[in-house]
FIDRENLUM-121561 format. One record per residue (C-alpha): residue number from 1; residue in one letter; x, y, z. Coordinates in steps of 0.05 Angstrom, whole numbers, always signed. Each point is the difference from the previous one (the first is absolute). Layout:
BEGIN
nr->NUM	rest->A	u->X	v->Y	w->Z .
...
This chain:
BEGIN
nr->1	rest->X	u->-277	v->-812	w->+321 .
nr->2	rest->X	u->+9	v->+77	w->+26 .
nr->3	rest->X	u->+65	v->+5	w->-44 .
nr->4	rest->X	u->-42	v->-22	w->-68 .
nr->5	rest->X	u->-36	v->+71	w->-5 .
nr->6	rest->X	u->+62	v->+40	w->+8 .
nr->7	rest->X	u->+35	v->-41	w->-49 .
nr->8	rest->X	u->-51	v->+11	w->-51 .
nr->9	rest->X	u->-8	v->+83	w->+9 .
nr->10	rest->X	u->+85	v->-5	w->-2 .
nr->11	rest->X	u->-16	v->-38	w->-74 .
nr->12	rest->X	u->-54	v->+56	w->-17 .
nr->13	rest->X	u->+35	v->+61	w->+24 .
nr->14	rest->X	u->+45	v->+4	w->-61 .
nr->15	rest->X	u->-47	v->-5	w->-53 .
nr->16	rest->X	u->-50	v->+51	w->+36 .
nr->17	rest->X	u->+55	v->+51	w->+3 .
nr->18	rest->X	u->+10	v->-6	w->-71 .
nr->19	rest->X	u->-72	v->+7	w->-9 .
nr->20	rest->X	u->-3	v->+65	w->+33 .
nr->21	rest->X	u->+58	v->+20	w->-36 .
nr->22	rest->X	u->-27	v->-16	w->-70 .
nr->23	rest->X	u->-64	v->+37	w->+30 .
nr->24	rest->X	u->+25	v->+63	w->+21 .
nr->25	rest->X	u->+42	v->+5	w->-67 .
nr->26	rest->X	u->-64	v->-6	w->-36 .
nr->27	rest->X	u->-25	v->+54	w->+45 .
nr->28	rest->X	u->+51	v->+47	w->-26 .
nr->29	rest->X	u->-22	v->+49	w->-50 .
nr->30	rest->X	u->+35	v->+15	w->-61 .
nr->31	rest->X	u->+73	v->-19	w->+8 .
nr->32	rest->X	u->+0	v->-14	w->-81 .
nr->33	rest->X	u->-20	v->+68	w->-15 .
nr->34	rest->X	u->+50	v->+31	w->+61 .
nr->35	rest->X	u->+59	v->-38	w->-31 .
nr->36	rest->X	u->-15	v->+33	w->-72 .
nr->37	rest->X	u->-15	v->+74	w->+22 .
nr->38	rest->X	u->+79	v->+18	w->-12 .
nr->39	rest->X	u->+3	v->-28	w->-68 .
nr->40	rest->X	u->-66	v->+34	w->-15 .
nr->41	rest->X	u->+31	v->+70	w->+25 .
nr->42	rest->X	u->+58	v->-14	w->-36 .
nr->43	rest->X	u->-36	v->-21	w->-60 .
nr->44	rest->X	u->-49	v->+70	w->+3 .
nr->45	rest->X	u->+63	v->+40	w->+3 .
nr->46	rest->X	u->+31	v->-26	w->-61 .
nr->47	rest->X	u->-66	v->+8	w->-44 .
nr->48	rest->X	u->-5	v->+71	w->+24 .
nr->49	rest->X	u->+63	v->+9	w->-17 .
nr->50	rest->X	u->+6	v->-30	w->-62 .
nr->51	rest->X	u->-65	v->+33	w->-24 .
nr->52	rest->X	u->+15	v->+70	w->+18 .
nr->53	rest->X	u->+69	v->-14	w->-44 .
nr->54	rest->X	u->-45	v->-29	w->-53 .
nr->55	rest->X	u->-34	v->+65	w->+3 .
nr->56	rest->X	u->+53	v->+33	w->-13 .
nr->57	rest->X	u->+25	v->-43	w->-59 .
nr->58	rest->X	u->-72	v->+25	w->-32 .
nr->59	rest->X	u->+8	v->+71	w->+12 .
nr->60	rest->X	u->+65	v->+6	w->-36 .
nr->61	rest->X	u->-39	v->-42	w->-55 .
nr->62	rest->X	u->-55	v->+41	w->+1 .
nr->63	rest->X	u->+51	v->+65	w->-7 .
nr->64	rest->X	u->+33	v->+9	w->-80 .
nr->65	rest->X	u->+71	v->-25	w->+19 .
nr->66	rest->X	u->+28	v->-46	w->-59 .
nr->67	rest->X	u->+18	v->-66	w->-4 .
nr->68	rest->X	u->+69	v->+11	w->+40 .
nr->69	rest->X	u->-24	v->+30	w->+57 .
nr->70	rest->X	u->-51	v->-49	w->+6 .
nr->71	rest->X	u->+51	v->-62	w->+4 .
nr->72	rest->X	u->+41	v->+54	w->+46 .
nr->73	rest->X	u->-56	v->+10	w->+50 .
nr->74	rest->X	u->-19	v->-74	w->+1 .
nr->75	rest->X	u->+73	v->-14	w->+25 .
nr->76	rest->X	u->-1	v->+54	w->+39 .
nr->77	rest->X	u->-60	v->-28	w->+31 .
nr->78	rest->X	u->+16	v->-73	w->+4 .
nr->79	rest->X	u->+63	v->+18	w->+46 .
nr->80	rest->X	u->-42	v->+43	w->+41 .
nr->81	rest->X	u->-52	v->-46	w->+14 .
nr->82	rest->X	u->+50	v->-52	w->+32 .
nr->83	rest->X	u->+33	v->+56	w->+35 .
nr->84	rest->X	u->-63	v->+24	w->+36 .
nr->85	rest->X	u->-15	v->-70	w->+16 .
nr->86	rest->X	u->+61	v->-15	w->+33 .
nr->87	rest->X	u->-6	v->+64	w->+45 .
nr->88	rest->X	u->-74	v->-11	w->+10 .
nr->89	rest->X	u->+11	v->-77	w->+15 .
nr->90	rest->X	u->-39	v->-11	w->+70 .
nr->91	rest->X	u->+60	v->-39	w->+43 .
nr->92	rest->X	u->+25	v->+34	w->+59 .
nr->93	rest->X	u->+70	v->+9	w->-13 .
nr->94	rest->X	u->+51	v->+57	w->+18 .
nr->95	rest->X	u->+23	v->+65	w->-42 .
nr->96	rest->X	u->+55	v->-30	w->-48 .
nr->97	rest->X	u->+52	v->+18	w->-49 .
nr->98	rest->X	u->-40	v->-28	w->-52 .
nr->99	rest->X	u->-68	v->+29	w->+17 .
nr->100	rest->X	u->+40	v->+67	w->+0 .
nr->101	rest->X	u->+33	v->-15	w->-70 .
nr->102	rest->X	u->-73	v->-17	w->-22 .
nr->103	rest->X	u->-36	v->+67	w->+18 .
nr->104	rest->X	u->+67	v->+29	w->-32 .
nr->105	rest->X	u->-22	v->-31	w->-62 .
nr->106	rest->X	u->-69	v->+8	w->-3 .
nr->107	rest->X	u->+21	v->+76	w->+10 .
nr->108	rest->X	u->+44	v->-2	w->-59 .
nr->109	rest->X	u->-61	v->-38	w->-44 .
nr->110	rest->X	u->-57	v->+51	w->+22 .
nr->111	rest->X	u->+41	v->+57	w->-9 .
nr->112	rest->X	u->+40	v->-9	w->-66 .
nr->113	rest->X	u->-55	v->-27	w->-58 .
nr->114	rest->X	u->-38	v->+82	w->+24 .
nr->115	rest->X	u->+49	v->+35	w->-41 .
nr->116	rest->X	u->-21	v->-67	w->-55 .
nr->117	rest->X	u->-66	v->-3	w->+11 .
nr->118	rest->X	u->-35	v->+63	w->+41 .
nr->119	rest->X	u->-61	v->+1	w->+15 .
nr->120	rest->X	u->-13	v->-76	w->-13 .
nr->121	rest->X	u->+47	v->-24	w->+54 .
nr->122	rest->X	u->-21	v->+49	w->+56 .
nr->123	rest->X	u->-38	v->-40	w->+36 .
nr->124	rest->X	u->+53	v->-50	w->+12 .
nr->125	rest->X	u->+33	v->+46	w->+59 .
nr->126	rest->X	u->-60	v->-23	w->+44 .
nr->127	rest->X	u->+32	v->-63	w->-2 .
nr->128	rest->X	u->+70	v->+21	w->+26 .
nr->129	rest->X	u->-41	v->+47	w->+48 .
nr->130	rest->X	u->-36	v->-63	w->+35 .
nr->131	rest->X	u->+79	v->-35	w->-4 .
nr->132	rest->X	u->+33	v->+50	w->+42 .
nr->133	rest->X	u->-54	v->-7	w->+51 .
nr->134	rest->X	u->+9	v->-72	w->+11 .
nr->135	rest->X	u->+78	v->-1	w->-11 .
nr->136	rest->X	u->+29	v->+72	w->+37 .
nr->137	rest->X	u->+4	v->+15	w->+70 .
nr->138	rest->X	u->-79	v->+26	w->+20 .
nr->139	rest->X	u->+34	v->+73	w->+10 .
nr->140	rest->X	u->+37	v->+2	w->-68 .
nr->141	rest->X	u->-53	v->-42	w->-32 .
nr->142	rest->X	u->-56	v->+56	w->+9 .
nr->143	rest->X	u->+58	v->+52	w->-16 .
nr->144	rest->X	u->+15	v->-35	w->-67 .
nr->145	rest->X	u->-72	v->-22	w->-20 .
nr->146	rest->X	u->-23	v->+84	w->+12 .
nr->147	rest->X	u->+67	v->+9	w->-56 .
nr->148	rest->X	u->-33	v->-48	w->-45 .
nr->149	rest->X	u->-67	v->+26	w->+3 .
nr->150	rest->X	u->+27	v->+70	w->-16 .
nr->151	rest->X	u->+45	v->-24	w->-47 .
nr->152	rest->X	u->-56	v->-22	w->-43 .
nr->153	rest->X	u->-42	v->+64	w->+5 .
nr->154	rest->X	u->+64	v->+37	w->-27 .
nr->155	rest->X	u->+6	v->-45	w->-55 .
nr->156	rest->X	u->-71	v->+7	w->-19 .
nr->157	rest->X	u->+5	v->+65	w->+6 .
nr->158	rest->X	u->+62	v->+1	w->-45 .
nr->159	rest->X	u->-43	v->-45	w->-49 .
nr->160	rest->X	u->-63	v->+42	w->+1 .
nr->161	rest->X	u->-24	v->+65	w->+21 .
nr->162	rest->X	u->-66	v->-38	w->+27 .
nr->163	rest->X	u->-16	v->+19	w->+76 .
nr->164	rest->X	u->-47	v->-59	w->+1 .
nr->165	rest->X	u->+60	v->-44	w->-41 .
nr->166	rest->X	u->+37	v->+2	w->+64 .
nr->167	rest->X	u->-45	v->-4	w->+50 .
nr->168	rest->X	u->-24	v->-70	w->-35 .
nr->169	rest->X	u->+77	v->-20	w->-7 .
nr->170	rest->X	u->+11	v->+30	w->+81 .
nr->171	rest->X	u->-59	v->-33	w->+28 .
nr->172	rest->X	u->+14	v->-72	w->-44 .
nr->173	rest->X	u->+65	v->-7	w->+27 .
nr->174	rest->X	u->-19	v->+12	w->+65 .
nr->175	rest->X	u->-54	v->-57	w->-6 .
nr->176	rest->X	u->+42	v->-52	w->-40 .
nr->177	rest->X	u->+53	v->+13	w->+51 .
nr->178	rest->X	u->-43	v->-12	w->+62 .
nr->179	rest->X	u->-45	v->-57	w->-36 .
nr->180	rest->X	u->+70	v->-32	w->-11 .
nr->181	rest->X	u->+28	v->-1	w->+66 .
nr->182	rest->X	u->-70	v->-11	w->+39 .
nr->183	rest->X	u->-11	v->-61	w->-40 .
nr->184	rest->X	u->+71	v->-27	w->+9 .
nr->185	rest->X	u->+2	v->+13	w->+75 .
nr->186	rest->X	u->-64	v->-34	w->+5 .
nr->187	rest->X	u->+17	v->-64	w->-36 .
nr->188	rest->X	u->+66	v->+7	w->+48 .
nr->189	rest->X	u->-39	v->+4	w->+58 .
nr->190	rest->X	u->-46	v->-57	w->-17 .
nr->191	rest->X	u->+68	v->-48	w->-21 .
nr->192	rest->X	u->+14	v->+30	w->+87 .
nr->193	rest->X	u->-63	v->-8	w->+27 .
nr->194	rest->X	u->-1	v->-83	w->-33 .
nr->195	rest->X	u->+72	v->-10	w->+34 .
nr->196	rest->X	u->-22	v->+29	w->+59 .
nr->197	rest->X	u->-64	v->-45	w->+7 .
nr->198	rest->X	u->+54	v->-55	w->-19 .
nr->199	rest->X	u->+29	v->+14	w->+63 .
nr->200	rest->X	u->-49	v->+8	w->+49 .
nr->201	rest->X	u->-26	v->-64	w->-23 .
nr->202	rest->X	u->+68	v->-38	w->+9 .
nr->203	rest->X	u->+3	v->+42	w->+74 .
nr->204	rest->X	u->-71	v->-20	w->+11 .
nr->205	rest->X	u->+23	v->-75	w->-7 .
nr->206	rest->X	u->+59	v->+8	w->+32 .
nr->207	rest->X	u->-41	v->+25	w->+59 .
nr->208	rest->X	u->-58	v->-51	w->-2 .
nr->209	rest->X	u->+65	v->-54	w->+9 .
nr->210	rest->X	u->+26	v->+28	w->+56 .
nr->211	rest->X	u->-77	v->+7	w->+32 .
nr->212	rest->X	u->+7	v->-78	w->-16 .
nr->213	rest->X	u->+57	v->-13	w->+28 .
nr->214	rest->X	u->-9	v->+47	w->+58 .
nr->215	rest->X	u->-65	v->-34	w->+22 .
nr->216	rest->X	u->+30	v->-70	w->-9 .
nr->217	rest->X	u->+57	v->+11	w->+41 .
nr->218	rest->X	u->-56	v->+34	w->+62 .
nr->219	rest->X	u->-47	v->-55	w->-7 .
nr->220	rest->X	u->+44	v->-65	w->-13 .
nr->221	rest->X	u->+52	v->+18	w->+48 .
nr->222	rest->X	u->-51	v->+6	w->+54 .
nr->223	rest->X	u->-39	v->-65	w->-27 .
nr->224	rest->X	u->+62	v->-51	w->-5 .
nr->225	rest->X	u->+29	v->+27	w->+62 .
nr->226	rest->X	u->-66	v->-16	w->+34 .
nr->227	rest->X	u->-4	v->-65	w->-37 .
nr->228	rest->X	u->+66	v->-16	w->+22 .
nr->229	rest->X	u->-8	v->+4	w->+74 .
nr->230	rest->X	u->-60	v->-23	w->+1 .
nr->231	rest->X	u->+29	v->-66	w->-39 .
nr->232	rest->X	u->+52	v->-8	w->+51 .
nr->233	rest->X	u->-42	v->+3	w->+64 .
nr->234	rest->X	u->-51	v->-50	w->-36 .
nr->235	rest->X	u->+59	v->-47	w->-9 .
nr->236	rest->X	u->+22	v->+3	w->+70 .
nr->237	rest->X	u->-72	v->-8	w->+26 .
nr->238	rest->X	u->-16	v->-67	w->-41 .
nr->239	rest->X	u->+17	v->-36	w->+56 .
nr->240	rest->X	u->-8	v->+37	w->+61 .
nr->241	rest->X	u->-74	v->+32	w->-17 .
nr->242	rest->X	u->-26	v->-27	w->-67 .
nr->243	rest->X	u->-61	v->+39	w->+6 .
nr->244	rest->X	u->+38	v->+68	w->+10 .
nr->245	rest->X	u->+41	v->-30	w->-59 .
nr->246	rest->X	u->-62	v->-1	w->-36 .
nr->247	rest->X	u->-22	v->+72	w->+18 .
nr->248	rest->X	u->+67	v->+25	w->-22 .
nr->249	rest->X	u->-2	v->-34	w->-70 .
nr->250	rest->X	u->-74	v->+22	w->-9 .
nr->251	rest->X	u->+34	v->+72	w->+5 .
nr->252	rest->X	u->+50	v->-9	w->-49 .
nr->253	rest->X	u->-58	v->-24	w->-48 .
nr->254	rest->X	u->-35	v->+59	w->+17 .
nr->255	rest->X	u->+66	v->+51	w->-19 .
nr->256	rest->X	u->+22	v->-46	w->-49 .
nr->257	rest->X	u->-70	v->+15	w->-36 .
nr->258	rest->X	u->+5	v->+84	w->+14 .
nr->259	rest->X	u->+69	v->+7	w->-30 .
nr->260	rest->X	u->-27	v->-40	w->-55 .
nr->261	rest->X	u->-60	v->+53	w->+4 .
nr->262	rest->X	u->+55	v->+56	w->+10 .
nr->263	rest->X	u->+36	v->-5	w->-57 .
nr->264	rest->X	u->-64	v->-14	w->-47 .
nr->265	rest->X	u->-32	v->+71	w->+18 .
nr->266	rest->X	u->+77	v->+30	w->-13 .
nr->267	rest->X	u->+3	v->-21	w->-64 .
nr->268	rest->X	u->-75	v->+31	w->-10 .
nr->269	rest->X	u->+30	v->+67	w->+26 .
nr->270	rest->X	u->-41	v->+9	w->+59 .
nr->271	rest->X	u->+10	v->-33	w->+69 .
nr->272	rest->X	u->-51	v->+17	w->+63 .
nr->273	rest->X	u->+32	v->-23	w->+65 .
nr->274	rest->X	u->-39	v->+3	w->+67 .
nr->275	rest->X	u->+43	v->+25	w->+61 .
nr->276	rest->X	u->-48	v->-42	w->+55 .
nr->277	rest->X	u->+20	v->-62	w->-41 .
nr->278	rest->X	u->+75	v->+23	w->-6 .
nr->279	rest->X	u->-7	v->+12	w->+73 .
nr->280	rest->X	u->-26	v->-70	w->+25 .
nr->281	rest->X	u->+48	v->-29	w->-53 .
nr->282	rest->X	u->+68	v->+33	w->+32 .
nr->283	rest->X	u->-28	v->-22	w->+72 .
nr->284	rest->X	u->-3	v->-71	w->-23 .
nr->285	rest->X	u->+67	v->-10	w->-41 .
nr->286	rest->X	u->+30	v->+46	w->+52 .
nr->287	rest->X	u->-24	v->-59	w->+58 .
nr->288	rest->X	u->+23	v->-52	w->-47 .
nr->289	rest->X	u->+73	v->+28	w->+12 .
nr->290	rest->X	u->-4	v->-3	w->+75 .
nr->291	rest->X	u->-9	v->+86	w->-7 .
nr->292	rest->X	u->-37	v->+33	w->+53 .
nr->293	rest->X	u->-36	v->+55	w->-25 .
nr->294	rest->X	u->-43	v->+54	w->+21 .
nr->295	rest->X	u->-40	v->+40	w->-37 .
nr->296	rest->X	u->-39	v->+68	w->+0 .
nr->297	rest->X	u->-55	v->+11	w->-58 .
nr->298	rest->X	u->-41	v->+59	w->-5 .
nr->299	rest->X	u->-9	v->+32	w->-70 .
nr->300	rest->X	u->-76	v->-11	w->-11 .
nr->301	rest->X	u->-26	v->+3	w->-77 .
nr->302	rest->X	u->+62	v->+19	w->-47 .
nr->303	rest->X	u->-6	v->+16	w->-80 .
nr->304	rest->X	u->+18	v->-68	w->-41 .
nr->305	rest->X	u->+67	v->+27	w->-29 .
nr->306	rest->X	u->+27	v->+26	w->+73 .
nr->307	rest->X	u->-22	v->-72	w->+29 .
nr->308	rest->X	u->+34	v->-43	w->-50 .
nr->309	rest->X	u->+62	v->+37	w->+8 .
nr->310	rest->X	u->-4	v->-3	w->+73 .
nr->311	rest->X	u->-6	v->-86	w->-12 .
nr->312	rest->X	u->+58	v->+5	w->-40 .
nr->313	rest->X	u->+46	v->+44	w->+46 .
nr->314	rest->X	u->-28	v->-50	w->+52 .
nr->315	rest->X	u->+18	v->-63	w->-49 .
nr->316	rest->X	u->+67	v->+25	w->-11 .
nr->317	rest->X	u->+13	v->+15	w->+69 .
nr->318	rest->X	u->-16	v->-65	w->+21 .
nr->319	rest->X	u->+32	v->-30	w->-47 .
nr->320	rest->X	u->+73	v->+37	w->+21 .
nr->321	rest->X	u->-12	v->-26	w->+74 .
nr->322	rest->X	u->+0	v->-68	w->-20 .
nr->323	rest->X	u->+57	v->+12	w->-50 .
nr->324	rest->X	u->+45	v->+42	w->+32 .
nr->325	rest->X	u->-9	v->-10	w->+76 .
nr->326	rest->X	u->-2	v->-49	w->+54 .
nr->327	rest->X	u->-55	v->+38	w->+34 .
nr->328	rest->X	u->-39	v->-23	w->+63 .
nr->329	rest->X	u->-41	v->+53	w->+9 .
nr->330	rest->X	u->-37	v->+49	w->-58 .
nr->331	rest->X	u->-47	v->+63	w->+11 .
nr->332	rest->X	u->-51	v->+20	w->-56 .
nr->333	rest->X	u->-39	v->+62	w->+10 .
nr->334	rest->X	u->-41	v->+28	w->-56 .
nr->335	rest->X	u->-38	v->+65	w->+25 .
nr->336	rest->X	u->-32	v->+56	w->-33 .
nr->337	rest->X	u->-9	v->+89	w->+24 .
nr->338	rest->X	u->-17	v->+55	w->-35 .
nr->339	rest->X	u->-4	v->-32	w->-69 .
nr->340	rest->X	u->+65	v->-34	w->+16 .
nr->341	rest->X	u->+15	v->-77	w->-6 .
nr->342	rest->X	u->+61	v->-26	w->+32 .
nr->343	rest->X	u->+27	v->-73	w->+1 .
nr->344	rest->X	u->+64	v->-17	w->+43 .
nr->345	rest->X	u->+30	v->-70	w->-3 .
nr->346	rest->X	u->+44	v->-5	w->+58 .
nr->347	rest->X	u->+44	v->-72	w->+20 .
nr->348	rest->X	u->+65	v->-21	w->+39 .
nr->349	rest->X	u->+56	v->-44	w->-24 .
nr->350	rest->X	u->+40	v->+32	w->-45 .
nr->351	rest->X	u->+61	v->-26	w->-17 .
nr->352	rest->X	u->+61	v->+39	w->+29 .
nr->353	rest->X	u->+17	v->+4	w->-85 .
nr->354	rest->X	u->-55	v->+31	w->-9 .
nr->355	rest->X	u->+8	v->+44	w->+62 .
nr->356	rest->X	u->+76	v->+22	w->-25 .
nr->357	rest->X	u->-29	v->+11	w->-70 .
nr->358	rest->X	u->-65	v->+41	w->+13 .
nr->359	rest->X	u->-70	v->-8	w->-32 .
nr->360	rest->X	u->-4	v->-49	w->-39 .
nr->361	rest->X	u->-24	v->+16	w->-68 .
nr->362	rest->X	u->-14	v->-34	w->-71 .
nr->363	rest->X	u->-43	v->-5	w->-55 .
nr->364	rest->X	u->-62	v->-18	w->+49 .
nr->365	rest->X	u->+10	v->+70	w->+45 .
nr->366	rest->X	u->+12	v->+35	w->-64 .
nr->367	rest->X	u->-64	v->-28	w->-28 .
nr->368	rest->X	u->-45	v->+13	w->+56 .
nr->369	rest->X	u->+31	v->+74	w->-1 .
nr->370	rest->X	u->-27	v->+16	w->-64 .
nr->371	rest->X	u->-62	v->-24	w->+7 .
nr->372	rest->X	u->-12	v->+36	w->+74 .
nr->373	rest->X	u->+29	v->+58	w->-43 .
nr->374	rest->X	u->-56	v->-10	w->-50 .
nr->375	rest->X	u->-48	v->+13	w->+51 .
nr->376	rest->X	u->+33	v->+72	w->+17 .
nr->377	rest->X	u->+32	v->-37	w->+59 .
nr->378	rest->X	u->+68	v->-28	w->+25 .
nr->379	rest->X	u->+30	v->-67	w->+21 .
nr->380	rest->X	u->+64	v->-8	w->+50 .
nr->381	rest->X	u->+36	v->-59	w->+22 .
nr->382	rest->X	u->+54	v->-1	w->+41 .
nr->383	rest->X	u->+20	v->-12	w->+83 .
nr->384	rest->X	u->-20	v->+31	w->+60 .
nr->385	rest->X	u->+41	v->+15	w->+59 .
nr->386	rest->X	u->-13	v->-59	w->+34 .
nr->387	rest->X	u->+30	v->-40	w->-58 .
nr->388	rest->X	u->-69	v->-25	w->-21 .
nr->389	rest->X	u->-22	v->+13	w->-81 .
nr->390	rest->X	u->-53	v->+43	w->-6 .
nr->391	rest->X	u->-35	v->+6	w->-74 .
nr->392	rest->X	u->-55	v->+55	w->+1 .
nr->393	rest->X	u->-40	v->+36	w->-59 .
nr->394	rest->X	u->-58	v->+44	w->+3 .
nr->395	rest->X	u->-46	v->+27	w->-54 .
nr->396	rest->X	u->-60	v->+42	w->-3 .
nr->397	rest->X	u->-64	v->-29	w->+1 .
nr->398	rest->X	u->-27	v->+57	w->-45 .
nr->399	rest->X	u->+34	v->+21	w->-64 .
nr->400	rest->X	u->-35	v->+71	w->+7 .
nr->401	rest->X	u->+55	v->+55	w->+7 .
nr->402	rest->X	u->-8	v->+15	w->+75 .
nr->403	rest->X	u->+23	v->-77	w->+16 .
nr->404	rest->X	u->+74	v->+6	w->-47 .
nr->405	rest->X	u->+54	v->+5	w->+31 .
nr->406	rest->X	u->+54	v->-23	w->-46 .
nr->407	rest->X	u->+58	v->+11	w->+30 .
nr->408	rest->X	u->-9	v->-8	w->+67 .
nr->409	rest->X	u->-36	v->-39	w->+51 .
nr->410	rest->X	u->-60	v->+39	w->+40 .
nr->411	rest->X	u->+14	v->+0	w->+73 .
């Protein structure tokens, strides 16, 4: 029978939308490798800066110091090491007490083993130079890492008498201070970047289930409330005019089958609706409810995106008539000027609540607003003089600059 086919694609639809799923996840490129780029940015920073203290462990080898101030400088170096990590650590986090307390440190472990080990610990200042960059204030930090820098020419000056001595020492520090912080504030902005893409993924979601949900609510409402009438004025016409009866429940097949349509090409993320169709479609569910209506169509060719919305707003407003009035008599005019389109929806019998309370409103209005707004347009709803609810949105046909008009409507 007619109701065997729908039955079936109802049966299929699930497991082809889990298909397309599975497909368009396969489609997506290299979401192992995104999920491992902060780890790897973490993991560069501590190599780099484990091997420029390692470095450093070899130079005061390589320099005659004795057996004690080797096992000095290697604890010397294994608190510093941690230290630097923890200040260089790439989490987004704000100026604390204890980062503070740890530059303080670090200040005290740079500076103290010169007088213990001169020239073989000089390069460590480039470290605390870098650490005052990512922990101060930016105005002190540049303040404080230009003290550092000088700091260490005076004390290789104080060392050696050497002009190019201490412009190697200068110009080190400088480097190992700016190699420090560039690489830490890059692994920090990579650990921000990967939480921001976090984000805009869970928005993008979040978005893609309202879309959902938004459709649904334009497509179904208009579909069941269709279905609905149409129901009751088959039932009351089985006796009196079976063939009309028959006529009537071939219609409801016939929407019955679109929704089903409908809501398959929402869930693919693309929906096409053709304003003649939506036209003929409100005449005849409009008739069904013993509406007279009158309408006034002239908008010629119109781009796919502007049409579909126009269906919708036409759908919707439809779909509020037979909701939310007991109307007798409905005007639609669709018209288009100077790159304008216009669509008014116009119908009586209002309830006096309705009347006392103003436009009526909801999640359908508010629905239909944003997607007219989409369009660089605007949506209204609300009653005329006359008492009579008027819902009218226009949009331009061409998105080219000389068509917007965002905020309000072109006379």
């Amino acid at each position: 029978m007619g109701s065997e086919p729908g039955q079936a694609e109802l049966q299929a639809f699930p497991a082809r939308a889990r298909l397309d799923d599975d497909a368009a996840a396969a489609r997506r490129p290299g979401w192992p490798a995104l999920l491992l780029v902060p780890q790897l940015a973490s993991g560069i920073l501590v190599a780099v800066l484990a091997g420029f203290y390692v470095v450093a462990f070899l130079h005061i080898l390589y320099l005659p110091n004795g057996f004690v101030n080797t096992v000095m400088s290697t604890v010397y170096l294994g608190m510093l090491l941690p230290l630097q990590l923890f200040i260089s650590r790439p989490s987004a986090r704000p100026r604390s007490p204890a980062l503070y307390a740890a530059l303080a440190l670090q200040a005290c472990l740079v500076y103290g083993p010169l007088l213990q080990f001169r020239e073989a610990w000089i390069a460590q200042p480039g470290f605390l130079a870098g650490s005052v960059l990512l922990v101060l204030p930016p105005r002190l930090a540049w303040t404080t890492f230009t003290l550092v820098v000088l700091s260490m020419a005076a004390t290789q000056a104080a060392f050696t008498d050497e002009t190019i001595d201490i412009a190697y020492t200068t110009v080190s520090t400088v480097i190992t201070g700016l190699v420090v912080y560039g690489l830490s504030r890059l692994a920090a902005l990579v650990t921000e970047l990967h939480a921001a893409q976090n984000e805009l993924a869970q928005m993008a979601v979040a978005q893609e289930r309202l879309r959902f949900s938004r459709d649904l609510h334009d497509l179904l409402g208009y579909s069941l409330s269709a279905i609905t009438l149409k129901s009751e004025l088959t039932h009351r016409l089985m006796n009196k005019d079976p063939a009309r009866a028959q006529e009537e429940l071939a219609e409801v097949l016939d929407i019955s089958r679109g929704a089903l349509a409908d809501v398959r090409s929402v869930a693919s993320g693309y929906r096409e609706l053709s304003l003649d169709t939506e036209s003929e479609s409100a005449r005849s569910v409009l008739i069904a409810a013993d509406v007279e209506v009158r309408m006034d169509l002239d908008y010629g060719e119109l781009p796919v995106r502007v049409r579909t919305v126009l269906a919708t707003v036409l759908r919707e407003g439809i779909t509020n008539v037979l909701r939310h009035s007991k109307a007798e008599h409905c005007e639609i005019t669709v018209r288009r000027d100077k790159g304008i389109v216009r669509i008014d929806i116009v119908n009586d019998g209002v309830p006096a609540a309705d009347t006392e309370r103003g436009p009526r409103g909801g999640s359908g209005i508010a629905n239909l607003s944003a997607r007219v707004a989409a369009l660089d347009g605007q949506l209204t709803a609300g009653l005329d003089p006359d008492g009579r609810f008027r819902l009218h949105a226009w949009a331009p046909v061409s998105r080219s600059r000389s068509d917007r008009q965002p905020t309000n409507e072109p006379v």
